[in-house]
LUMLOMI-457896 format. One record per atom (N, C-alpha, C, O, CB): residue in one letter; x, y, z. Coordinates in steps of 0.02 Angstrom, whole numbers, padded with zeros to 5 digits, always signed. Last residue first. Glycine has a CB too. Layout:
<rs>
AXYZ...
</rs>
This chain:
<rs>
X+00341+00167+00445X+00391+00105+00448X+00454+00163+00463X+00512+00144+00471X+00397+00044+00362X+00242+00212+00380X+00249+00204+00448X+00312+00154+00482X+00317+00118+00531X+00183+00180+00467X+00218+00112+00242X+00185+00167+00274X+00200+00143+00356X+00185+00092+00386X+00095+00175+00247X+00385+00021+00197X+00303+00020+00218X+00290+00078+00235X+00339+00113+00248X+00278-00026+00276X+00493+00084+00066X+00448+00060+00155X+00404+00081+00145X+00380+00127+00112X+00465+00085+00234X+00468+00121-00079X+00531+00101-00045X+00536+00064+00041X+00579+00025+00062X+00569+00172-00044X+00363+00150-00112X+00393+00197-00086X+00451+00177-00051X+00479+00207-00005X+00352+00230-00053X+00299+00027-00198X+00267+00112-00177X+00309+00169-00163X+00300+00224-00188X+00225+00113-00111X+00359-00070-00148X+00370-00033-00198X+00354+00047-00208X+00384+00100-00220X+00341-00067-00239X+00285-00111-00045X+00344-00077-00047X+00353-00055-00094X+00358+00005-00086X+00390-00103-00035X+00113-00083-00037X+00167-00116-00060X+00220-00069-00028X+00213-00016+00002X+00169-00126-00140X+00033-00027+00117X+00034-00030+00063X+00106-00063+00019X+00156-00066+00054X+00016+00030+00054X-00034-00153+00262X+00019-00078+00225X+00015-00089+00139X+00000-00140+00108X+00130-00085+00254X-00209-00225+00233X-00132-00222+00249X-00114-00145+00224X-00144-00101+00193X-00083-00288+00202X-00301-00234+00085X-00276-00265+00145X-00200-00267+00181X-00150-00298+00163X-00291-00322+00133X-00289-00199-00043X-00331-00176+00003X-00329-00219+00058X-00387-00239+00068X-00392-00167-00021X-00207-00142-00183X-00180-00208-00101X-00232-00156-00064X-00225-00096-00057X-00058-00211-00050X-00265-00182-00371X-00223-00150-00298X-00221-00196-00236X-00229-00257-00231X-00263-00076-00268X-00265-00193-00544X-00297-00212-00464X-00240-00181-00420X-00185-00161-00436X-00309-00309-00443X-00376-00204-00680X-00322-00171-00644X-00331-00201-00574X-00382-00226-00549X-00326-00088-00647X-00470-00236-00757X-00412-00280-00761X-00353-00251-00726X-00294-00267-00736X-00395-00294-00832X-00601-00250-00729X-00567-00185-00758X-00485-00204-00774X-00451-00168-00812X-00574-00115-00695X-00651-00318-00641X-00662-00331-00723X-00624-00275-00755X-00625-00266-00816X-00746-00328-00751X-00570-00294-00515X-00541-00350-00556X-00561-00343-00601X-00518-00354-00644X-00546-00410-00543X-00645-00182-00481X-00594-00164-00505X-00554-00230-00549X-00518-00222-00599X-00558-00132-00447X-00771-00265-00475X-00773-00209-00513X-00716-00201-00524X-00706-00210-00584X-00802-00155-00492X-00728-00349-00359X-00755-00376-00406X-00756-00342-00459X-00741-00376-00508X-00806-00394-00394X-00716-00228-00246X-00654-00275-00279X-00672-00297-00337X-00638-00273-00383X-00633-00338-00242X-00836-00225-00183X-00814-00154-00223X-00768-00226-00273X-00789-00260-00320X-00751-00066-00161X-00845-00300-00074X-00883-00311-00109X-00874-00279-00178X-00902-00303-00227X-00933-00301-00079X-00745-00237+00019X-00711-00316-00009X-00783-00340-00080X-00773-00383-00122X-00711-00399+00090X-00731-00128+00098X-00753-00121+00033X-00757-00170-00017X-00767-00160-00077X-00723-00081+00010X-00726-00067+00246X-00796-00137+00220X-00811-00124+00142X-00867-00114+00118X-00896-00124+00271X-00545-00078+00243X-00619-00054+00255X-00655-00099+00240X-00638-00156+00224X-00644+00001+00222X-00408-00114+00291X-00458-00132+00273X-00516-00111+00290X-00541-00123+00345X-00456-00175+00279X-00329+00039+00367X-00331-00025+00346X-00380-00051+00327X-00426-00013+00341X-00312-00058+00381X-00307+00058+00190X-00257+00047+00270X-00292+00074+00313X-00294+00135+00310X-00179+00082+00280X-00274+00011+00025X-00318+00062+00086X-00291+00011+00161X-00268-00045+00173X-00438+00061+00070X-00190+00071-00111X-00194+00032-00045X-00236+00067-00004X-00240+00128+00006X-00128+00021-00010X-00178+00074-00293X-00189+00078-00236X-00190+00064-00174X-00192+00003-00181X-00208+00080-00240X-00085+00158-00413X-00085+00088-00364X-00124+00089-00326X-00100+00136-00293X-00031+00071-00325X-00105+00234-00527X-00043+00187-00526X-00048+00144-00478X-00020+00090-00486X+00021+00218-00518X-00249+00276-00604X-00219+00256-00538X-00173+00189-00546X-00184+00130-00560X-00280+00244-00484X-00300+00305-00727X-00269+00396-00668X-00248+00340-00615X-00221+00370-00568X-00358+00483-00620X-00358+00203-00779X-00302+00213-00798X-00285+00273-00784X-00252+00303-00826X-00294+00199-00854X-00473+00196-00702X-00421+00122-00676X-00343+00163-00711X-00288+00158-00685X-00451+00014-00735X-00585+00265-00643X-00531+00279-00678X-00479+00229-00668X-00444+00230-00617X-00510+00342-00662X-00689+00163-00571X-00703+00221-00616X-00654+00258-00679X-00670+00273-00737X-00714+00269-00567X-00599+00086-00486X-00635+00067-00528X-00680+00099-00576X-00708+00066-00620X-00658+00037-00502X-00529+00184-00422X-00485+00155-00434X-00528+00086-00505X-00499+00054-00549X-00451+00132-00353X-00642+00258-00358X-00573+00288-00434X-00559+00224-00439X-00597+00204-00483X-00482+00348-00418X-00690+00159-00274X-00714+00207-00341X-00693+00222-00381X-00710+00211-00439X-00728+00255-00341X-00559+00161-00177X-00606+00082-00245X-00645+00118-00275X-00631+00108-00334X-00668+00004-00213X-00572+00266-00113X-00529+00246-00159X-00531+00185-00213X-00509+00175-00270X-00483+00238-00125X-00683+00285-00056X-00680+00313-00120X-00606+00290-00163X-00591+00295-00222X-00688+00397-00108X-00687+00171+00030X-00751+00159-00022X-00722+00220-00080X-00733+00210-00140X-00848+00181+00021X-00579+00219+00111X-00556+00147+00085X-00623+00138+00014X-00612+00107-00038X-00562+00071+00167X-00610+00315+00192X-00576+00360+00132X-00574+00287+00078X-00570+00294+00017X-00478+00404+00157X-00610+00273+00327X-00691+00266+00279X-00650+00300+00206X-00691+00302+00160X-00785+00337+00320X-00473+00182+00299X-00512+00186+00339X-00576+00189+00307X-00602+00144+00274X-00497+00230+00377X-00364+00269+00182X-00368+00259+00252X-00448+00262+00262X-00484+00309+00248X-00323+00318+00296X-00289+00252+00032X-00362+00262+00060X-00358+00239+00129X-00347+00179+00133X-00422+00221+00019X-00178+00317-00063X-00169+00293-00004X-00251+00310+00026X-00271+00367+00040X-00098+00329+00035X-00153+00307-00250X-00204+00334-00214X-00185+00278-00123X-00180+00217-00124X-00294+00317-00270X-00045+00388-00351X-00036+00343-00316X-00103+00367-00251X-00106+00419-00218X+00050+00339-00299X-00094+00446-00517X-00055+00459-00450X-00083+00385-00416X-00122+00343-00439X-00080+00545-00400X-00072+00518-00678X-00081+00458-00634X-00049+00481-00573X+00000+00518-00567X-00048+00387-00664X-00072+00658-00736X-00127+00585-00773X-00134+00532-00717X-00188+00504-00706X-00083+00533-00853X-00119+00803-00655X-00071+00727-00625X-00110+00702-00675X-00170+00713-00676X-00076+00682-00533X-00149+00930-00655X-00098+00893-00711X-00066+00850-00679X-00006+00847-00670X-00044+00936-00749X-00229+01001-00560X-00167+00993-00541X-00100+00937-00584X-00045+00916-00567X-00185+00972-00473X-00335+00973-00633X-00331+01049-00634X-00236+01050-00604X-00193+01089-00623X-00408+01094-00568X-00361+00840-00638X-00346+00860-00681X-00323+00918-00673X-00279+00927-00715X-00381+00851-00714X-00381+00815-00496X-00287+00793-00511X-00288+00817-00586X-00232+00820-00612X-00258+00686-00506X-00487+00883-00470X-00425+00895-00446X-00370+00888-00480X-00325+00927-00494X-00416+00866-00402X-00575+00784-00539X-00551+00864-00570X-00498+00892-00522X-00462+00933-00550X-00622+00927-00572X-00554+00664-00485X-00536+00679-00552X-00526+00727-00567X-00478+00738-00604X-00566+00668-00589X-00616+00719-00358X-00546+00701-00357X-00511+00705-00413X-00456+00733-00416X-00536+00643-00337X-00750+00747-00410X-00701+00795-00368X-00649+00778-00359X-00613+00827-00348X-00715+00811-00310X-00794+00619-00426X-00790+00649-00485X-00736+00729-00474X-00699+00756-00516X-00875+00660-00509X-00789+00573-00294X-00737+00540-00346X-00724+00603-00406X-00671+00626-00426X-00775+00459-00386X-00901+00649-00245X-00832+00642-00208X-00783+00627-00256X-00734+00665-00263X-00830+00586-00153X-01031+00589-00324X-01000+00665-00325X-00912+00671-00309X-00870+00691-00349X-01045+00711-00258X-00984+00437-00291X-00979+00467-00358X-00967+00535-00366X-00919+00556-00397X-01033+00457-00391X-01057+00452-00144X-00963+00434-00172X-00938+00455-00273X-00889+00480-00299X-00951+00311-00163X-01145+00599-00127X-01125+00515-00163X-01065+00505-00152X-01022+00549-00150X-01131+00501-00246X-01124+00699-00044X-01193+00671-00052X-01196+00588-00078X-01230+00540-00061X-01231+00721-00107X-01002+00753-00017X-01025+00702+00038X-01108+00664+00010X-01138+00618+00036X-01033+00754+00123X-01019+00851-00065X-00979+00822-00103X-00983+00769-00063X-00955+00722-00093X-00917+00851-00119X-01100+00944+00006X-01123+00913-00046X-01098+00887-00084X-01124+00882-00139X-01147+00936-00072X-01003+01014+00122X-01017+00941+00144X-01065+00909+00060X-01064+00847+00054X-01079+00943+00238X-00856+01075+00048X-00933+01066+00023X-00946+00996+00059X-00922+00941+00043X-00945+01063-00071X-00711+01121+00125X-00738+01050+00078X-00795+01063+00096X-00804+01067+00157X-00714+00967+00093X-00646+01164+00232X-00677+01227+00183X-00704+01169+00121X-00715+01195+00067X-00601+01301+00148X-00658+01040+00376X-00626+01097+00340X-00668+01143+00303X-00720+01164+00328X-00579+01072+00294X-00791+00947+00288X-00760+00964+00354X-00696+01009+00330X-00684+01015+00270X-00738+00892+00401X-00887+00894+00200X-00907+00925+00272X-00839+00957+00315X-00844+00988+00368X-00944+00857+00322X-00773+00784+00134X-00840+00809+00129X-00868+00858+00195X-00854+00831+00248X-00884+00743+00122X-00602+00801+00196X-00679+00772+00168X-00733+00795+00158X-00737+00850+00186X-00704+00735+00198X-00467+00871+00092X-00534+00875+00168X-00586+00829+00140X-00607+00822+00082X-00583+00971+00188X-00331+00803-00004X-00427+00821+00003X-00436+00815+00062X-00419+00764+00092X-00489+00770-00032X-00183+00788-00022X-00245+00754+00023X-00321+00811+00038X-00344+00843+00086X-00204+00733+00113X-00046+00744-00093X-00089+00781-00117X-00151+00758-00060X-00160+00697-00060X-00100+00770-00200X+00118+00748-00101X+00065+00710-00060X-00001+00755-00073X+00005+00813-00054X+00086+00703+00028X+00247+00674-00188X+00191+00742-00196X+00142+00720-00162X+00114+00671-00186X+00161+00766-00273X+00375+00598-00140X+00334+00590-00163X+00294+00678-00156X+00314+00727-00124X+00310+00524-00136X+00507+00577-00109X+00524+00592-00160X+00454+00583-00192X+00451+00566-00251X+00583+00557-00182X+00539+00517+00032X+00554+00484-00012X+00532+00493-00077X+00530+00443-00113X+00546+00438+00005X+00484+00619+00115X+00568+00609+00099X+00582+00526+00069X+00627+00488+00085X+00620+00621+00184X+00354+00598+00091X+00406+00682+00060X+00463+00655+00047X+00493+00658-00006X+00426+00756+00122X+00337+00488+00148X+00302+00498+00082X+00354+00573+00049X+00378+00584-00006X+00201+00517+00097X+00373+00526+00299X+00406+00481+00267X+00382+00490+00188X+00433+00506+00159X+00392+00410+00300X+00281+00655+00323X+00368+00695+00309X+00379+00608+00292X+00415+00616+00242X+00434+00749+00404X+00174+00608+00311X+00188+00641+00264X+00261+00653+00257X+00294+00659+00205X+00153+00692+00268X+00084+00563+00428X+00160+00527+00398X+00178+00556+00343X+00211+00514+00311X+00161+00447+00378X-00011+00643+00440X-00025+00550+00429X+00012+00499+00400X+00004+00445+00372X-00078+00535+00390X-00053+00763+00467X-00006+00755+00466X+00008+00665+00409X+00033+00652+00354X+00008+00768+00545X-00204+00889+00418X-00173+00814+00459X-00107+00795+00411X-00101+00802+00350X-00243+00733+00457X-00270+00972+00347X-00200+00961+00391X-00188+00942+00441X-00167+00965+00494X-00171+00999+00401X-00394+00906+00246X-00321+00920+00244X-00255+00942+00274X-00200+00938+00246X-00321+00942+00219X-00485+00821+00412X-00467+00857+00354X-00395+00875+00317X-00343+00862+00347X-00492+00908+00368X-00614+00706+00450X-00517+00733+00441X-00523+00778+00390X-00557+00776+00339X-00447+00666+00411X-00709+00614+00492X-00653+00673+00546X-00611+00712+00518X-00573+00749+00549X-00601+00640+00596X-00655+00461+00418X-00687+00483+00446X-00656+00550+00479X-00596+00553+00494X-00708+00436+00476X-00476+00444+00320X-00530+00416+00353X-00598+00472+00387X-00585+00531+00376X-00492+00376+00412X-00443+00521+00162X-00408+00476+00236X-00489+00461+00276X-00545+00470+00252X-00336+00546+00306X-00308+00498+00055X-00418+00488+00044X-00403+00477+00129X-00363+00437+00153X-00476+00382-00023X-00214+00577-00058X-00219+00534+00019X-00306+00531+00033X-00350+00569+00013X-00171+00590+00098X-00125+00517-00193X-00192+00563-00167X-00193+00535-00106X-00176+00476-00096X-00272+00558-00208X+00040+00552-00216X-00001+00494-00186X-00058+00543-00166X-00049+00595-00133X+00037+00445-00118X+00144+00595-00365X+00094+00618-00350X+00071+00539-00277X+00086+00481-00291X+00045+00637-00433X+00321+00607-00377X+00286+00563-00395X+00208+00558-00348X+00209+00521-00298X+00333+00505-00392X+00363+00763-00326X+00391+00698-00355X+00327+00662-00379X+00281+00697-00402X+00437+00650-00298X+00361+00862-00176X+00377+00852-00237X+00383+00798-00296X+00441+00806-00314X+00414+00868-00230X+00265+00905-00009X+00324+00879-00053X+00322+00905-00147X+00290+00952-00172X+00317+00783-00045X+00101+00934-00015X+00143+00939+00007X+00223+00910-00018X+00212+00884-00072X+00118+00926+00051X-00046+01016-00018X-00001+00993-00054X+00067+00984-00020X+00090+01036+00006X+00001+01031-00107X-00220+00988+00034X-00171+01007+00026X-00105+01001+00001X-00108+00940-00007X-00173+01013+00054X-00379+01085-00001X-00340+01022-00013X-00270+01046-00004X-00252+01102-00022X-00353+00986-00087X-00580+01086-00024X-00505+01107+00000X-00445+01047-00007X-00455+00987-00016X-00510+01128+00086X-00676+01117-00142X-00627+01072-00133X-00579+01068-00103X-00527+01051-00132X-00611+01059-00167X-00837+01162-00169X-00761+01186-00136X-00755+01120-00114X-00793+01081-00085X-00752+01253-00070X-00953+01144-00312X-00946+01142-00247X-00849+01167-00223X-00809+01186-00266X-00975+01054-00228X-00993+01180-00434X-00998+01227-00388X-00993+01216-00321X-01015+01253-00276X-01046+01253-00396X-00997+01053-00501X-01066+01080-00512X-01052+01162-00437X-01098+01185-00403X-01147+00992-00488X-00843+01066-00549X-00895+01111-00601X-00953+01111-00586X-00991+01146-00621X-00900+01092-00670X-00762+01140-00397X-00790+01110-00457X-00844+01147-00489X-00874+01200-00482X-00814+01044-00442X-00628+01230-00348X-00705+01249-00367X-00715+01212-00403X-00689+01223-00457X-00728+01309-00394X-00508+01190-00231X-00525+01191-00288X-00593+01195-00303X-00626+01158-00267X-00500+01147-00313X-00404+01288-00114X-00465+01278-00144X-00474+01258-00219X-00455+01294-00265X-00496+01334-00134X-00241+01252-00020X-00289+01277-00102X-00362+01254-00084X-00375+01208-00046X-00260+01224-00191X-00085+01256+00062X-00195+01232+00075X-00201+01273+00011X-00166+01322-00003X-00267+01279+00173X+00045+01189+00082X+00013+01232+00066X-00079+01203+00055X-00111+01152+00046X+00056+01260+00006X+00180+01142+00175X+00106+01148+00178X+00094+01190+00139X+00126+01242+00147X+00076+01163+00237X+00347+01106+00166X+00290+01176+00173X+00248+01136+00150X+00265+01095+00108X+00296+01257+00130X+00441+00998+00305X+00404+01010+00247X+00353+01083+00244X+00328+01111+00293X+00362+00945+00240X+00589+00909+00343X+00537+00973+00374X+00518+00991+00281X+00550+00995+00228X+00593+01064+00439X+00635+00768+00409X+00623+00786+00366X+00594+00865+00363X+00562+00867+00415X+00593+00741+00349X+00667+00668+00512X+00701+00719+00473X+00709+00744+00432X+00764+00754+00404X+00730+00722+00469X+00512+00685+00570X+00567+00648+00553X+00639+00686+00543X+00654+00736+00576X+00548+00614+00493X+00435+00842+00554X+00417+00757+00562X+00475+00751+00541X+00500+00791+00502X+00355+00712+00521X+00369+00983+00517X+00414+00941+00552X+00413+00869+00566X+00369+00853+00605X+00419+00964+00602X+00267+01103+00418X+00259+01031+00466X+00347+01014+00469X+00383+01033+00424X+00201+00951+00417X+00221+01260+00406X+00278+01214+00414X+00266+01157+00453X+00257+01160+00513X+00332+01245+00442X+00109+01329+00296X+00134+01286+00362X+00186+01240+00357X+00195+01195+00316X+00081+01244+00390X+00012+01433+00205X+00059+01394+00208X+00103+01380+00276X+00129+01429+00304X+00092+01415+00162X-00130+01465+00102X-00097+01443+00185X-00042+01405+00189X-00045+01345+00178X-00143+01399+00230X-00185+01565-00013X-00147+01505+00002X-00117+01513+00072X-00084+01561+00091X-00092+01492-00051
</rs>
């Protein structure tokens, strides 16, 4: 385990980096940060788990920021990059191995197709979603409406969420 001190706001937070091993054998890097009420971070194209992406506002308001490397990059199995389904099914076993039933999913950008996956795969592991900003997933939606759950894929994410907007 890697552990880093991020600084932001006024807030100062520990980093810690884990590996998680799925079950067909791929690596899951990922990182953890704060305490409280779980948000998976799905983030965009490029990125991996230590990136910053406003974490010290999500900490100091009493959240658990949990954010997966992507596929390929960092110590993350680019063969988790093969489907969005592989990818998803790697998030499920995350938050299972890390005993979240429900978390709050923040999808940035290209991270916006896996977060409408879960969010229409597992409707009842996801307390809310938002992707920021609008990806090309407006075709996805239709699936999460028959499911009778729904989220804000357009725009910051609710307030509620966290009391302010992301970045605010």
């Amino acid at each position: 385990m890697n552990h880093n001190s991020l600084l932001g706001g006024a807030c100062s937070m520990e980093r810690s980096i884990h590996q998680h091993l799925t079950r067909k054998g791929y690596t899951l890097e990922y990182s953890l940060v704060g305490s409280g009420e779980p948000v998976l971070i799905l983030h965009g194209g490029h990125s991996n788990c230590h990136e910053e992406l406003g974490y010290a506002h999500l900490v100091a308001h009493g959240f658990r920021v949990i954010t997966p490397s992507r596929p390929g990059y960092g110590n993350t199995s680019a063969e988790l990059g093969q489907s969005i389904m592989t990818a998803c099914e790697a998030y499920i076993e995350l938050l299972n191995e890390l005993q979240v039933p429900q978390a709050h999913i923040l999808a940035m950008s290209a991270g916006g197709p896996s977060g409408i996956c879960l969010a229409s795969r597992s409707p009842s592991r996801i307390k809310a979603l938002s992707c920021n900003p609008p990806s090309p997933v407006a075709g996805c939606l239709p699936a999460i409406r028959r499911t009778g759950w729904h989220g804000s894929c357009s725009g910051p994410p609710p307030k509620n969420m966290y009391g302010r907007r992301y970045g605010a």
